[in-house]
N, C-alpha and C positions, 0 to 999 in steps of 0.2 A: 400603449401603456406598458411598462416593463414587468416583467415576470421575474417574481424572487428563485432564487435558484442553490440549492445546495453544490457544492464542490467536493467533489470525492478522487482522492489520488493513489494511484495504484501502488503497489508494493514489489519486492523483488520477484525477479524470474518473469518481466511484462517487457524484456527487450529483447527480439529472439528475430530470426531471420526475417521473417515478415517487416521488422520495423528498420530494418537497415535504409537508412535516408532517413529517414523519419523527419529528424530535428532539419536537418539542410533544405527540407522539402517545405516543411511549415514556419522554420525562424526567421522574420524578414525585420529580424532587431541585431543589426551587427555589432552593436555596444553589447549588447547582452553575449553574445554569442562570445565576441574577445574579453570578455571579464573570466567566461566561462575558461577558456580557452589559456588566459594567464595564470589562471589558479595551478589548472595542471600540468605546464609546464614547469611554472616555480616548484612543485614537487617534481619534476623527472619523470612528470608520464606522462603516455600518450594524450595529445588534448582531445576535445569532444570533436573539434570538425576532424580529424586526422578518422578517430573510429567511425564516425557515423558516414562518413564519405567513401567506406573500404569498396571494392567493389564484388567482395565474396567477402559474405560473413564468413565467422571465423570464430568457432564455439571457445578456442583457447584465448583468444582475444574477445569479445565482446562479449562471455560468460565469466570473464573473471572480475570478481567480487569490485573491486574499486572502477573500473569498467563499465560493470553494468549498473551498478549504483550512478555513477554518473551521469550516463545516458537517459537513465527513467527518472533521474532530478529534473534534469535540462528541460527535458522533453515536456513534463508536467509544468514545468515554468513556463516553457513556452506557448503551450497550451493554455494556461490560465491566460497569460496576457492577451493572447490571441480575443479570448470570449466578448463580445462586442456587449458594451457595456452599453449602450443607447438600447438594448432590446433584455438584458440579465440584469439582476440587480443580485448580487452574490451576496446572502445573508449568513454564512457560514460554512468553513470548508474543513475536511476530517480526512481521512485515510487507511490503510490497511500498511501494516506491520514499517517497513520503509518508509510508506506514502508517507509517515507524522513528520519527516524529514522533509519531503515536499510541501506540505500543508504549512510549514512555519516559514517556509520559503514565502508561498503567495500569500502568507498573513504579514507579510512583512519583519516578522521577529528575525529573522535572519535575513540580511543584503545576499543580493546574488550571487555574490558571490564569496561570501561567508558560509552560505546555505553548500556551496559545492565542494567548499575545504571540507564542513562537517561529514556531509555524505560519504567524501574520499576517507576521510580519516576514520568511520566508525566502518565502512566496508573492511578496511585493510586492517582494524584493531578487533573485527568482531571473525574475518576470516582466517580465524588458525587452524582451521580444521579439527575445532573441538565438537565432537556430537555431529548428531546428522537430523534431519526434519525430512517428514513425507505426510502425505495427505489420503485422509479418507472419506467416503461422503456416509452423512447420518442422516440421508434424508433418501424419498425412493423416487422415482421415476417422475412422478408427480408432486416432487418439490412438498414433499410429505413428511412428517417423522416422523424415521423409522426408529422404534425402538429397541426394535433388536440390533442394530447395524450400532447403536450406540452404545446399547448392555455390553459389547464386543468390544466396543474403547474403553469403556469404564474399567472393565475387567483387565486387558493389556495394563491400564494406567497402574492398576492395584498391583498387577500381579510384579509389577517393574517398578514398585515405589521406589522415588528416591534416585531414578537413570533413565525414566523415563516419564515426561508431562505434557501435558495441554500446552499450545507455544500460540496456538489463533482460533481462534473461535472465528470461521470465514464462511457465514450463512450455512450452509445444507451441509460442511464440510469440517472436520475439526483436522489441526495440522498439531501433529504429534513430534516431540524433539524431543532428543537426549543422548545417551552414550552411544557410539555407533553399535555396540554389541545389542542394545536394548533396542534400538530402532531397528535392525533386522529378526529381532524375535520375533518383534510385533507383527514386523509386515509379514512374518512368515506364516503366523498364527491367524491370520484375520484373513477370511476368507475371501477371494478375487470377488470382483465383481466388475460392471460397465466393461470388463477387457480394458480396465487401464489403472484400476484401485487394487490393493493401495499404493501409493506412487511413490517412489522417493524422488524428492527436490535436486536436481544436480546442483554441485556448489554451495549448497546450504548448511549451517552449521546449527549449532543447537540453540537459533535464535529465541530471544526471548525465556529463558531457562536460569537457572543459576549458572550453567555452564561458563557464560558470561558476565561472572564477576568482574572477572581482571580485568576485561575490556571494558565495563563500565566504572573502575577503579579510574583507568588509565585515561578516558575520555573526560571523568567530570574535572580533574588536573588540570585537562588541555582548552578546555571548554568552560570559565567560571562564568557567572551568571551577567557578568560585566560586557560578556558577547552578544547578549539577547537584546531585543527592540521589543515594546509594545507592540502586541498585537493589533494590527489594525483593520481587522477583521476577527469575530468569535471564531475557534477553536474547539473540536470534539475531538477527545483523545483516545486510547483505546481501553478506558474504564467506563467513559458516556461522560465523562466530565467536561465543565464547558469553563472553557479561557475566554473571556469575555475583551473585548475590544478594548484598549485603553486601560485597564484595570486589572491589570492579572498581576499576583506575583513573581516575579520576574525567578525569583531562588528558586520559588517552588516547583518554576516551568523548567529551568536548566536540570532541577535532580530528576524531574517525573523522565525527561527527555532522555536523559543518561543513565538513568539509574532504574527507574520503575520498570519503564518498558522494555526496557535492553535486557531486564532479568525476570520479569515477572508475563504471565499472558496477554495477549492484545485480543482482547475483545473484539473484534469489528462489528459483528452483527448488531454488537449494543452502542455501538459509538454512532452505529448509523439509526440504529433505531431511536436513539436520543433525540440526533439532529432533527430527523424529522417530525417528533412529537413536538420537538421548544421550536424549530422555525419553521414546520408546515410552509416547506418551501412547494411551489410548485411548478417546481422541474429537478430531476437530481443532475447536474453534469457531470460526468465519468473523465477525468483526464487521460489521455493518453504516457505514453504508447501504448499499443495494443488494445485492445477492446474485451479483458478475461475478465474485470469488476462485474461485469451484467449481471452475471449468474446468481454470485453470492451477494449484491444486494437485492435485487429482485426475490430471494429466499428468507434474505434478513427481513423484508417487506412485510411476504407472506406468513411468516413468525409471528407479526403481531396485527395482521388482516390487515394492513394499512391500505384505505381507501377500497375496502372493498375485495383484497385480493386475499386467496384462500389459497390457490393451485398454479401450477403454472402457466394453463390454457388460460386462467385471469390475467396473467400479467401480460404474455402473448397478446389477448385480444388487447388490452390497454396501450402496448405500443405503436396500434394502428394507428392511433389518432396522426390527425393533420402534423402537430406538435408533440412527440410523444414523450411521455412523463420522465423518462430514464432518457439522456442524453450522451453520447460517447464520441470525442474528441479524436478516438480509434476510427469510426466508423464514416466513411468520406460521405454519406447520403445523409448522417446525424451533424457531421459538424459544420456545412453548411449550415445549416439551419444556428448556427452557433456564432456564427464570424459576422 
């Protein structure tokens, strides 16, 4: 009997030396692969097999913005197709801050390769090197909240009104963007912790911010609503709102896509937390590349004690099972269990 399954698709900064092959290693759809591969060409860059085939990563190459945007589209697509549909029944698929670029890919709203023009174009329209994003965690050891760790962003937020905001709500973690001057206050002022917080993002600009007006001026231009398909699968965006299969407004999805979330915060802990209240899927799949989703949905979980779970030694012990609740397409012992 098939087991209903959530789809969750990663966001930027999830294509990094570990996933070098990645896509040449799991795509065994070479139509897909050369639609991918035309797109980038017809613009003058590098295509996806040329990067993912290099044989030494290469941070100046496979960290740059339309690059790596590329790679963790492809990869997610390919990953979805991959999920063996005799054993998932995919009830709805969501993502973190880029992922809603993948997610409208395997909903169908965008062709494959329409889904990879978009990706390239809002990487290269959103990468000017406006503002900078880093990350801090609000939660403690124990996948807790901390309140103080959070009194400490609030404060930064206030004290930098107006150059410095809230860019992701990403489970235990909140990721702050804005003027580069504000974003090194902050991280100067907030006290180190784990030896790696607070981190700044290489390559990231002040996603999600007002920063990126222009770029969302410039994209909804390039992008009118006449680009988008029916979703052929429900849709969690990063407000918790659901684009429902067949029935969405099409205007409403090209401005939220271009315009809301390109300038405004992306939720994810609540976009996950949605899904799983309205489709009580159960299993969550994590697309790949990479395997870094785990943490902050597992946290978004424990947010709202879903099934049970309060800490992180609950969610630990829960992915013992035979089949474990949280699936990752990253993780070569999970995605058997997937294919």
């Amino acid at each position: 009997m098939k087991k209903t399954a959530l789809v969750v698709c990663p966001g930027r900064g999830t294509y990094n030396k570990a996933e070098l092959g990645y896509i040449s290693q799991h795509c065994e759809d070479s139509i897909l692969l050369a639609q991918f591969d035309s797109v980038r060409a017809n613009a003058g860059l590098a295509t996806l097999s040329e990067l993912d085939r290099q044989t030494v990563f290469s941070r100046s190459m496979h960290l740059k913005a339309e690059n790596a945007a590329a790679l963790i589209f492809a990869a997610g697509v390919v990953d979805y197709r991959s999920i063996n549909t005799a054993q998932f029944d995919v009830v709805a698929v969501t993502g973190n801050s880029m992922g809603w670029y993948t997610a409208l890919g395997c909903a169908g709203v965008l062709a494959a390769d329409n889904g990879m023009q978009l990706v390239t174009d809002m990487a290269q329209l959103t990468a000017g090197g406006v503002g900078a994003q880093f990350i801090y965690p609000v939660i403690d050891d124990n996948w807790q909240p901390d309140a103080e760790r959070a009194a400490l962003v609030q404060h930064q937020l206030a004290l930098h009104e107006g150059a410095l905001f809230m860019s992701i709500v990403y489970g235990g973690y909140a990721v702050l963007a804005g003027s580069e001057a504000a974003v090194k206050a902050a991280m100067a002022a907030l006290p180190p912790c784990d030896e790696r917080f607070p981190l700044l993002l290489p390559g990231h600009a002040a996603f999600h911010t007002g920063f990126m007006q222009a770029a969302s001026d410039k994209a909804l231009a390039l992008w009118p609503a006449a680009r988008f398909n029916q979703p052929q699968l429900s849709l969690v965006d990063g407000r918790g709102r659901i684009w429902p299969d067949g029935g969405s407004d099409l205007a409403a999805l090209q401005r939220y896509t271009l315009q809301h979330q390109v300038c405004q915060p992306y939720n994810f802990s609540k976009a996950l937390q949605v899904a799983v209240k309205e489709f009580a899927p159960e299993h969550i799949i994590l697309l790949g590349p990479g395997a870094s989703l785990g943490g902050a949905v597992a946290q978004s979980l424990i947010e709202i004690n879903w099934q049970g779970l309060r800490a992180k030694q609950d969610f630990i012990a829960a992915q013992q099972a035979a089949i474990p609740f949280v699936l990752s397409m990253g993780l070569p012992e999970q995605r058997r269990l997937l294919l």
